[in-house]
Residue, then its C-alpha position, 0 to 999 in steps of 0.5 A: x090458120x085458113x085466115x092467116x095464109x089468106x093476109x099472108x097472100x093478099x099482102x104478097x099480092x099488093x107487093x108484087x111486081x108486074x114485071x118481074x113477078x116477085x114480091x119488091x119489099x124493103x125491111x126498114x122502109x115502107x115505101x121501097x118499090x126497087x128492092x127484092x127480098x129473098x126470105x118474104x119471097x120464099x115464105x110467099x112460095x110457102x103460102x102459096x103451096x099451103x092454100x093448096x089450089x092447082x093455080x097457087x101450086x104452080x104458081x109457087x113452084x114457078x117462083x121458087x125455081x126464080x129464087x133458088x139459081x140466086x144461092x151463091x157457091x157457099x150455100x147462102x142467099x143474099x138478102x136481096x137479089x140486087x147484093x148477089x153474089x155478096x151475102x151481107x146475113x151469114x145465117x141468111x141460109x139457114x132462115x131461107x131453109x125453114x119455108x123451103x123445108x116446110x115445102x119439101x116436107x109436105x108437097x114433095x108429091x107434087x114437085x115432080x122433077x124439081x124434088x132433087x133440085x131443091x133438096x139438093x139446095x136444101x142440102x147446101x144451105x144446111x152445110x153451113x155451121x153457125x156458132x149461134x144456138x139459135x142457127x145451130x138449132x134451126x139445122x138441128x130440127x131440119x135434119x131430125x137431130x135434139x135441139x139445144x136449150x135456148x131461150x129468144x132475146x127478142x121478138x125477130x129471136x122468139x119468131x125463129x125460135x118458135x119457126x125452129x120448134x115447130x119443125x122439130x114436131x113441137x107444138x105447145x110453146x110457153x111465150x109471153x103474149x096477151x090472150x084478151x088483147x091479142x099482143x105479143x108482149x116481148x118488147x114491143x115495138x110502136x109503129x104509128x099508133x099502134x103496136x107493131x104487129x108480130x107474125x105470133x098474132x096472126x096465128x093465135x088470133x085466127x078467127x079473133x082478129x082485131x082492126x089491127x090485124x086485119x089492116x094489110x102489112x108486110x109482115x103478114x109474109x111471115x107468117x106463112x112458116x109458122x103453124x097452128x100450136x098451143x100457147x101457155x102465155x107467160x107475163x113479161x114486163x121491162x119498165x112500165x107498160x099498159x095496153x087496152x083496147x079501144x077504136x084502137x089498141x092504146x098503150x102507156x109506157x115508160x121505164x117505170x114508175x120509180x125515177x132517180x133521174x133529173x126527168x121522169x117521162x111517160x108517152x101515152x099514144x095519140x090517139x083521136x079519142x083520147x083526152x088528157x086533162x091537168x086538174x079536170x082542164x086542157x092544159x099542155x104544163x103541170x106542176x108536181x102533185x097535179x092529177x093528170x087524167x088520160x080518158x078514152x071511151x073504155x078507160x080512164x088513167x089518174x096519175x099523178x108525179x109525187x116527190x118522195x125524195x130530195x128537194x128541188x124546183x120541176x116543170x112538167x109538159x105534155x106535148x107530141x113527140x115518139x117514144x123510143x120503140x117508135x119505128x115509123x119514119x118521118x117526122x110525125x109525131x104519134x105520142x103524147x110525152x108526158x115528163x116533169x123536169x128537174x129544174x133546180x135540186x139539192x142533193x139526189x131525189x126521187x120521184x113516184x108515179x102514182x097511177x089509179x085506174x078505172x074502167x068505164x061502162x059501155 
């Protein structure tokens, strides 16, 4: 855990300001210098206490007091300091009062007087009564009570989940992640290249990390209320997705192997080491039955698009474009699409994927 709230403090450093002294950070854009985020702040404050140093203690108990006069009469916290008093996540509250319970929990011998303080905030976040079992559980394991039965519906809801757990004393979770890769599979998201990094990474990666995980990113922060557990992993797979490693973590998707559509569509990243042939040459269209080679240094991918149903006329491309779960902005293009279209057909058709793959010696 020493690495992880190590990023989690260096990618706080990189993105706080001189003149206000708070982490400035934007949720959906990279480059925002002008907004301040309650939450990455807070779990800062807790990275901070947890490297346990007299200058980083002090230096979290100056920033949680900042924080902390931004609590609105209800209880809740805007989610920049900008909106307040206007609090646009009702459950704002209960996700700020996870990092602040942590504190509470095990450094309250070196708050001094502000212990009364912040228990008192804590208290006022807890008298909010959500309706969502995620959020009913997060107050439940705050104030010692059972948790409900719950099962996350994505990778933000496996984050709380796994944040909430904790704080009620468990510590062996059973989530789906990669142990050989070090990727949390649920639903992955693509940011440029590579898959997004989730805080759960950071974790179970300590003293594994790949080029990937070292790079600094945002949601290093987030890490700072998650602690050292044991995972049982557990396969997950929604359409088609392979992943293996190279210079960099490479990736095919699609939403799967069997198509009934009038386009069957896989995305391969781009990647500089990676070379995708038509029939043993560079070429950019293909025809139905084609072998299409995708080569990288560690693996190499044979598929070919089979008619098995129907009759009708397709065109085949490979050209850059993102594949859905993309969330870098811009206009660059980070994918190679790979799609056979159906031109002209009589009646339904259906069409196969058939995939073979080979690992290459070192």
């Amino acid at each position: 855990m020493t690495r992880a709230i190590d990023l989690a403090i260096s990618a706080g450093q990189k993105r706080i300001s001189p003149r206000t002294g708070l982490i400035h950070l934007h949720a959906h854009h990279d480059e925002a210098s002008d907004t301040i985020p309650i939450y990455e702040n807070m779990c800062y404050a807790l990275a901070l206490f947890r490297q346990k140093t007299k200058e980083s203690v002090l230096s979290a108990i100056e920033l949680v007091d900042k924080l902390l006069p931004f609590q609105t009469a209800d209880g809740n916290f805007p989610v920049y300091l900008h909106e307040y008093p206007k609090c646009y996540d009702f459950h704002m509250g209960l996700k700020v009062a996870a990092p602040l319970a942590h504190i509470l929990r095990s450094f309250s011998h070196v708050l001094g007087e502000c212990k009364s303080r912040w228990e008192m905030a804590l208290e006022r976040l807890l008298s909010f009564e959500s309706d969502k079992p995620l959020w009913i559980n997060r107050r439940r394991a705050i104030v010692g009570e059972r948790l409900l039965p719950f099962e996350p519906q994505t990778s933000q809801e496996w984050l709380e989940h796994l944040i909430t757990g904790q704080l009620a004393g468990e510590t062996e979770f059973s989530i789906p992640y990669d142990l050989d890769l070090h990727l949390f599979t649920f639903n992955t998201q693509q940011e440029r290249g590579e898959p997004r990094p989730h805080p759960i990474e950071w974790i179970l990666a300590e003293g594994h990390y790949t080029s990937r995980l070292l790079r600094d990113h945002p949601h290093q922060l987030l890490c700072a209320p998650l602690m050292a557990f044991k995972a049982i992993p557990v396969p997950y797979q929604t359409g088609f997705r392979l992943f293996w490693q190279g210079a960099t973590l490479h990736s095919l998707v699609g939403q799967g192997l069997i198509f009934e559509e009038d386009e069957a569509t896989l995305y391969c990243d781009r990647s500089p080491e990676t070379e995708i042939l038509v029939e043993g040459r560079k070429a950019t269209t293909f025809h139905i039955g084609d072998w299409i080679t995708i080569q990288t240094p560690q693996k190499t991918l044979r598929l070919r698009f089979k008619l098995t149903q129907g009759s009708g006329d397709f065109c085949g491309a490979i050209f850059p474009s993102n594949r859905p779960s993309q969330v870098a902005k811009g206009f660059e293009a980070y994918d190679w699409k790979i799609g056979l279209r159906t031109l002209r057909k009589s009646g339904p058709v259906r069409i196969e994927i058939e995939l073979v793959q080979a690992e290459n010696p070192l």
